[in-house]
N, C-alpha and C positions, 0 to 999 in steps of 0.2 A: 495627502495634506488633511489636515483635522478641520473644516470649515467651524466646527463652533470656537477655534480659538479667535477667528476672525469676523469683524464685521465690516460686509460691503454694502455701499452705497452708491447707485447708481441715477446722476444726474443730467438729462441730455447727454452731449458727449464725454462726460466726465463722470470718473469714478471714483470715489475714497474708499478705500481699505484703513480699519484700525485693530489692533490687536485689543482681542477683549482675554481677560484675567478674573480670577475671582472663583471664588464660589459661583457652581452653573456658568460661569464665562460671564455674570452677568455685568460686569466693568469692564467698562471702552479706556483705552490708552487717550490722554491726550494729543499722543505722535501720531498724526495723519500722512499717507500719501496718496495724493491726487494725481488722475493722470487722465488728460486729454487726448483725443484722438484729433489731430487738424492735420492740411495736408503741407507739408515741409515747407513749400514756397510761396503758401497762402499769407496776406496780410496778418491776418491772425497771430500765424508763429512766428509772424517779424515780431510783431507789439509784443508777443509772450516772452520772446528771448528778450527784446530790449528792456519791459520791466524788470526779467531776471539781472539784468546786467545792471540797472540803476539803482537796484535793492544792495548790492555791496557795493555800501558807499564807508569804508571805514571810521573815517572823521562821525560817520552817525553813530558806529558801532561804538567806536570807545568814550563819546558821549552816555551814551546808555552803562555801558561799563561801570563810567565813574559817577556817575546820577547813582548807581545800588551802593559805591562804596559811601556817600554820601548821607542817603537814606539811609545808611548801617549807622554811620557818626550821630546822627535826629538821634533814633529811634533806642543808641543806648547813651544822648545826653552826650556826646562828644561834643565842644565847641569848636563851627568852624564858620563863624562870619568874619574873624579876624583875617580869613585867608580871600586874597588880593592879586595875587599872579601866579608864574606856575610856580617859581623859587618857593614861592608859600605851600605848594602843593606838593612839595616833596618833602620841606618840613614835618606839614603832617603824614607824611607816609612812614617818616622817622618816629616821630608821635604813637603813630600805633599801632608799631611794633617795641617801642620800649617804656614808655611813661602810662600806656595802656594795653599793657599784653593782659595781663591780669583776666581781661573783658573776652570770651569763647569768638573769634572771630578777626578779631580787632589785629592780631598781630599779620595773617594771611591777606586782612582789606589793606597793610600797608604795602604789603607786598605789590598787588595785584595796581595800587597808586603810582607806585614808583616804576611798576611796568608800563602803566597809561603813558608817564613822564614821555620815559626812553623811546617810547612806539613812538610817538608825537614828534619829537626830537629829531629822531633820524628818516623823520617821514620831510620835516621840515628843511632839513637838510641834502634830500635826495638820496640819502642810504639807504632804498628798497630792500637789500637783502639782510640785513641789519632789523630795521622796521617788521620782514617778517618771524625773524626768528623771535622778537621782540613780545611778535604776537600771538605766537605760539606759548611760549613762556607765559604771557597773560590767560591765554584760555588754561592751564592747566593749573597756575595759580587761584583763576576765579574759581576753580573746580575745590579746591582745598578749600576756600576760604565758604563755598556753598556747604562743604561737609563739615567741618568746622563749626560749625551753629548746629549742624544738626545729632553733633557726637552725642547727647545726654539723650536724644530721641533712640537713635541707633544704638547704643550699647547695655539699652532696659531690653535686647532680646524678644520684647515682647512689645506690640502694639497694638491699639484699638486702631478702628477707621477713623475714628476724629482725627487721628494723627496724619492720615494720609492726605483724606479727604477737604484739610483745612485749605480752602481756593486761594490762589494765587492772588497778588492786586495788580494791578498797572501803576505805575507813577503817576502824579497831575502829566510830566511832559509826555509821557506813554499814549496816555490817554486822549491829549490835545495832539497829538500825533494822527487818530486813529480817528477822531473828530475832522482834521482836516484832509483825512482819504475817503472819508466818507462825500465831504462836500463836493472834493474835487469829480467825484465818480458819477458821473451826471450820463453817460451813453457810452453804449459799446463802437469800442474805436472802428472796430470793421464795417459795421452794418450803422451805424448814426443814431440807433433806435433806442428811445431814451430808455433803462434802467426804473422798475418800479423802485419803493422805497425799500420795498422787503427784501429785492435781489440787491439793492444798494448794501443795507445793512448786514445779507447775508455776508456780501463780501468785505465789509470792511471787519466783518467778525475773521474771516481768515484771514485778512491782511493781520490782523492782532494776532492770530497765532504764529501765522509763518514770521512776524517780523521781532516778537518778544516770547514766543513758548509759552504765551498764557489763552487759554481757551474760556473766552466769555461768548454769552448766546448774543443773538442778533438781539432780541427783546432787551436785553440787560444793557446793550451800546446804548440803543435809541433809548433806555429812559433814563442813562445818564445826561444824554446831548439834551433831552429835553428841558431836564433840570439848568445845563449849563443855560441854552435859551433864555431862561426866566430869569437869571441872577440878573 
């Protein structure tokens, strides 16, 4: 194994590993994997499974889903306050794939609308196996409709770091997400022993990645929250 394409990080009983790239390896992936060592039938890895377990919660998932298709409608001037329920919400799905295909993006975000529909639908309905194919078809949609925006970066052959390098954002509701895991996170469930702020923030920094795939510092949460504080 080549150790310089990796970098390990060793925390009490936890470890991160990321894959570094680059010139001299000097770039860390933002893909982390974390791995704790607890013992199987300790309090601990009950709470650690059942977090895992409350973290797919779908109904959050295809909210976030359809919050980017949204933010794509803003951000190239689509209107959509006229829309009112989901019948409206498939309207525009129709919308932008054909009165705005024109727009890089806009015809794969209809796509990916009209799959949020159908998941919802037959989630409502009790059609689980339906729901999942649904949502399978949604993740590989979303996947087009991410490359799709980035076809005129990807096919100059050629790129500076600006291009890569340009950070991520979180949504407001992303954000006030990560804000309210931050507050809730007050002691560790096993031992009662309250969490500094810095360990608070460390962790609400990787709640943000593991739950959106965006990598902000601990320092960069807290002086949002702080701002939020003040308004």
């Amino acid at each position: 194994m080549d150790k310089r394409k990796l970098d390990v990080e060793k925390t009490g009983n936890a470890t991160i590993t990321r894959n570094r790239f680059g010139s001299g390896y000097k770039n860390k992936s933002i893909f982390l994997n974390e791995q704790k060592q607890m013992e199987v039938a300790s309090s601990e890895a009950r709470q650690a499974s059942k977090e895992i377990s409350d973290s797919y919660n779908p109904d959050l998932w295809l909210n976030q889903f359809e919050s980017k298709i949204f933010e794509f409608c803003n951000n190239k001037k689509i209107p959509t306050e006229w829309i009112q329920s989901p019948g409206d919400k498939v309207t525009l799905s129709v919308k932008l794939q054909n009165e705005y295909q024109q727009i890089l993006g806009a015809r794969q975000a209809g796509i990916c609308l009209f799959e949020i529909h159908c998941c919802r639908d037959s989630r409502r309905q009790g059609k689980h196996e339906n729901a999942t194919a649904q949502a399978l078809r949604l993740a590989q949609s979303y996947s087009h409709f991410l490359i799709s925006m980035l076809e005129p970066t990807l096919n100059k052959g050629a790129h500076t770091s600006k291009n890569f390098k340009k950070p991520l954002k979180l949504s407001e509701q992303e954000l006030s997400n990560c804000f309210q895991y931050f507050e809730k996170t007050q002691k560790n469930p096993v031992t009662k022993i309250k969490y500094t702020d810095k360990e608070r923030w460390k962790k609400t920094s990787s709640y943000c990645l593991s739950a959106f795939g965006i990598t902000i510092a601990p320092a960069t949460l807290r002086k949002k929250y702080a701002k939020k504080v003040k308004k």
